[in-house]
C-alpha positions as CSV (number, residue, x, y, z in Angstrom):
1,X,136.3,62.8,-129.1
2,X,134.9,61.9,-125.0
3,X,132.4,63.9,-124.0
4,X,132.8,65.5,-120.8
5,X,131.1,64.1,-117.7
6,X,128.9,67.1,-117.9
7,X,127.7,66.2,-121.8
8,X,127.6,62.2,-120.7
9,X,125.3,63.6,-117.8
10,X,123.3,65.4,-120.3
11,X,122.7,62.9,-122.3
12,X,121.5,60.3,-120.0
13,X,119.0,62.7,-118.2
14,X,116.9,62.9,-121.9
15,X,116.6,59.0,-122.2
16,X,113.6,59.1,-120.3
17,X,111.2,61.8,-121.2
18,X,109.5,61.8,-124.9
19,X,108.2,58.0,-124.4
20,X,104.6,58.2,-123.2
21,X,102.2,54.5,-122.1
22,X,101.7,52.8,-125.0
23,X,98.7,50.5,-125.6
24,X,99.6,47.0,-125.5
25,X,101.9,47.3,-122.5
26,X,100.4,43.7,-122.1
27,X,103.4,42.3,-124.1
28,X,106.2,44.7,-122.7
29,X,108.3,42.2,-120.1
30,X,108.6,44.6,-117.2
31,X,111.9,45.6,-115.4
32,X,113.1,44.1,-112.2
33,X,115.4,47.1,-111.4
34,X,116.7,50.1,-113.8
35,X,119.9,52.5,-112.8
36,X,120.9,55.0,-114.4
37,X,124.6,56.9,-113.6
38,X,125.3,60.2,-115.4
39,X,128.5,62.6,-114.0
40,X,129.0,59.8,-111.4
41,X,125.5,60.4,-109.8
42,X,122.5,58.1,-110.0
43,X,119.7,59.7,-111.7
44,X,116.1,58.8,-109.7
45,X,112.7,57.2,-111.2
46,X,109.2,57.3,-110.1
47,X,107.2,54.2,-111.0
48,X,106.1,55.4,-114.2
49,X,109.0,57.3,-115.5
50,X,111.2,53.9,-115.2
51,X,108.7,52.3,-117.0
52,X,108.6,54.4,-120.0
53,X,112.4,54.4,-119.6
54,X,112.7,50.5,-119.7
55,X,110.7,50.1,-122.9
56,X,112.5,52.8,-124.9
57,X,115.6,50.8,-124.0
58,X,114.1,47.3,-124.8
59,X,112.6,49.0,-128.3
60,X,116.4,50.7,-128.7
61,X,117.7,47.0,-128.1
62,X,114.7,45.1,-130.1
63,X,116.6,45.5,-133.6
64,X,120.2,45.9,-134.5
65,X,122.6,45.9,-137.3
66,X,126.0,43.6,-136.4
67,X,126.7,42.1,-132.5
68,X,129.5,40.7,-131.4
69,X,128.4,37.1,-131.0
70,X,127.1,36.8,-134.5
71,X,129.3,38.6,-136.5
72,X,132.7,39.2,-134.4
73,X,134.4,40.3,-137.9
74,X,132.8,43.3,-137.9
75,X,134.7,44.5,-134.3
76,X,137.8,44.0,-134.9
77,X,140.5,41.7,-133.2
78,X,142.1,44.5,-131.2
79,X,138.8,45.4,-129.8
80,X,138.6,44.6,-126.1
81,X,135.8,41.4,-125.4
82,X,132.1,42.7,-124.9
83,X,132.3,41.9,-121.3
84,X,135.2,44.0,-120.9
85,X,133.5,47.0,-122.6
86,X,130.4,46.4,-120.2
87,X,132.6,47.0,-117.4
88,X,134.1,49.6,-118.9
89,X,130.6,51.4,-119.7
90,X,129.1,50.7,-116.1
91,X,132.4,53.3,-115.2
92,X,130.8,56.0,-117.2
93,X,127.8,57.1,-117.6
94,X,125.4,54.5,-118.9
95,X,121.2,53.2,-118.4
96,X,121.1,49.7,-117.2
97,X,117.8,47.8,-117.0
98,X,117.2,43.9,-116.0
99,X,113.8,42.7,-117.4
100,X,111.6,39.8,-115.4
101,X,111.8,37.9,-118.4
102,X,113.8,37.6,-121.4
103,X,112.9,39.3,-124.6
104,X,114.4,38.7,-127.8
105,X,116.7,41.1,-130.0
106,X,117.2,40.4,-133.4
107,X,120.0,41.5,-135.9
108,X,119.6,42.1,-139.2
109,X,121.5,39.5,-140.9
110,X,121.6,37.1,-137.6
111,X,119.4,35.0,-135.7
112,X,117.2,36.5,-132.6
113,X,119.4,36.4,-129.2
114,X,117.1,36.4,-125.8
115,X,118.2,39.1,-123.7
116,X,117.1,40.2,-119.9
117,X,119.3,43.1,-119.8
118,X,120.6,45.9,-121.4
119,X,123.1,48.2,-120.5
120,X,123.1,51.2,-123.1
121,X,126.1,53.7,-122.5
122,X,126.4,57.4,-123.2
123,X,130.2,57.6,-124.5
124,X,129.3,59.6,-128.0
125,X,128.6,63.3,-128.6
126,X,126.1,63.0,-130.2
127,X,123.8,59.8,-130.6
128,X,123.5,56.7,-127.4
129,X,125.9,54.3,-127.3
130,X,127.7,51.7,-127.3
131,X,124.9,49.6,-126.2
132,X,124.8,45.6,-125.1
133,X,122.7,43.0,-123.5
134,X,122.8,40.2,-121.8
135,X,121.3,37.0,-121.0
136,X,122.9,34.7,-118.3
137,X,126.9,34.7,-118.5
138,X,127.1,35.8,-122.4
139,X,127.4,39.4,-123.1
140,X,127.0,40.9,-126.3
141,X,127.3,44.1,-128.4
142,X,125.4,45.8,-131.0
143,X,125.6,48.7,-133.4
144,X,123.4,50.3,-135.8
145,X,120.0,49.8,-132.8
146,X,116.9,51.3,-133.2
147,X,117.2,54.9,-134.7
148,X,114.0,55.6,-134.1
149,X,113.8,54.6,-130.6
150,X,117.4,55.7,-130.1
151,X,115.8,59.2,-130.5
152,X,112.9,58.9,-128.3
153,X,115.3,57.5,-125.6
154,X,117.8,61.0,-126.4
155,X,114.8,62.9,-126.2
156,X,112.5,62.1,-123.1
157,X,111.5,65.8,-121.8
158,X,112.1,64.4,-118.3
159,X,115.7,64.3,-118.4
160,X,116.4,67.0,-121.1
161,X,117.9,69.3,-118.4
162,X,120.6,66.5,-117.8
163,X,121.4,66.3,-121.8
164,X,124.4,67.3,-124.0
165,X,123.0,70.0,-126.5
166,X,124.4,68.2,-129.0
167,X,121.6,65.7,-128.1
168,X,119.0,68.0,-128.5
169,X,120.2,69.3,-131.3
170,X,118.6,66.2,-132.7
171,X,115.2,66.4,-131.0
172,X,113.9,69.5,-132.2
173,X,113.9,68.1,-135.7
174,X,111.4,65.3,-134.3
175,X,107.6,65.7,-134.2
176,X,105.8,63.9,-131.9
177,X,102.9,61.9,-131.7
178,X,100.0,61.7,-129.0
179,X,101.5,58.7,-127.2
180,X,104.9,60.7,-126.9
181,X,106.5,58.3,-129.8
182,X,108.2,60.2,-132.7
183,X,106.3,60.0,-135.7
184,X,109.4,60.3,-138.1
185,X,112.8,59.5,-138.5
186,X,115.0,62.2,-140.2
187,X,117.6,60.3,-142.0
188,X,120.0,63.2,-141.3
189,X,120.1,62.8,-137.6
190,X,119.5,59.3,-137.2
191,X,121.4,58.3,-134.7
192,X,122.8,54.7,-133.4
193,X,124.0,52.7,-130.6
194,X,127.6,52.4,-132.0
């Protein structure tokens, strides 16, 4: 089932509030430019608050399960190319973020793939996703991101007015640390970028 424009708008306003600065920014590549759409409105960013929302999305993006360019078994040969579904995400409601340099993501059974951007899009009910990145002309998929960071993305207290409840049905399970980052990951709400 779609979410409504409503619960995709929902959902994209939480992805930026539970991530506090974290030491070792140092190592973070920072973002040339971040957008993010929800109900077919841009949602705005002060310095900071972009910031915290580009790393949760490079952490979400960091580790995956299966892509598309590694293990195109696993997606089926009806599924539409991952370029197609980019397009098809940037018409929804979605976070997009270029980087100033390439980082790398890594899949579990693959090899690392460089990426300097990630679109993540907010087409489930109740976790992020699908999300994909790219690096030059090649765009790839993923499933099965970053649980842990998924949540922290879902539940930034910034954009928890915009959110689906079903989204923060998941948060209030979470505790918190001091730097904003959850401290556990409930296996019973883990979400995933699928």
């Amino acid at each position: 089932m779609r979410p409504t424009t409503t619960a995709r708008a929902i959902a994209v306003a939480i992805i930026g509030a539970a991530v506090a600065p974290v030491a070792g920014a140092a190592d973070f590549p920072s973002h040339q430019s971040i957008e993010m759409r929800v109900g077919g409105s841009s949602i705005a960013f002060d310095a900071q608050l972009g910031s915290r929302v580009a790393r949760a999305a490079r952490d979400v993006m960091t580790h995956c399960g299966y892509n598309t360019l590694q293990h195109p078994g696993n997606f089926g040969s009806a599924r539409a190319s991952p370029a197609a579904r980019w397009n098809q995400a940037l018409a929804g409601a979605y976070l997009h973020v270029r980087f100033a340099a390439p980082f790398e993501s890594r899949s579990g059974p693959g090899d690392a793939l460089p990426v300097t951007e990630v679109l993540i899009a907010f087409e489930q009910d109740d976790h992020i996703g699908p999300g994909f990145t790219r690096n030059g002309d090649t765009v790839v998929e993923h499933i099965r991101c970053g649980d842990k960071y998924a949540l922290e993305l879902m539940c930034m207290r910034e954009l928890a007015p915009h959110f689906p409840a079903s989204y923060r049905r998941n948060c209030v399970h979470l505790r918190f640390g001091t730097d904003g980052r959850p401290l556990d990951l409930p296996v019973d709400i883990a979400p995933s970028c699928s």
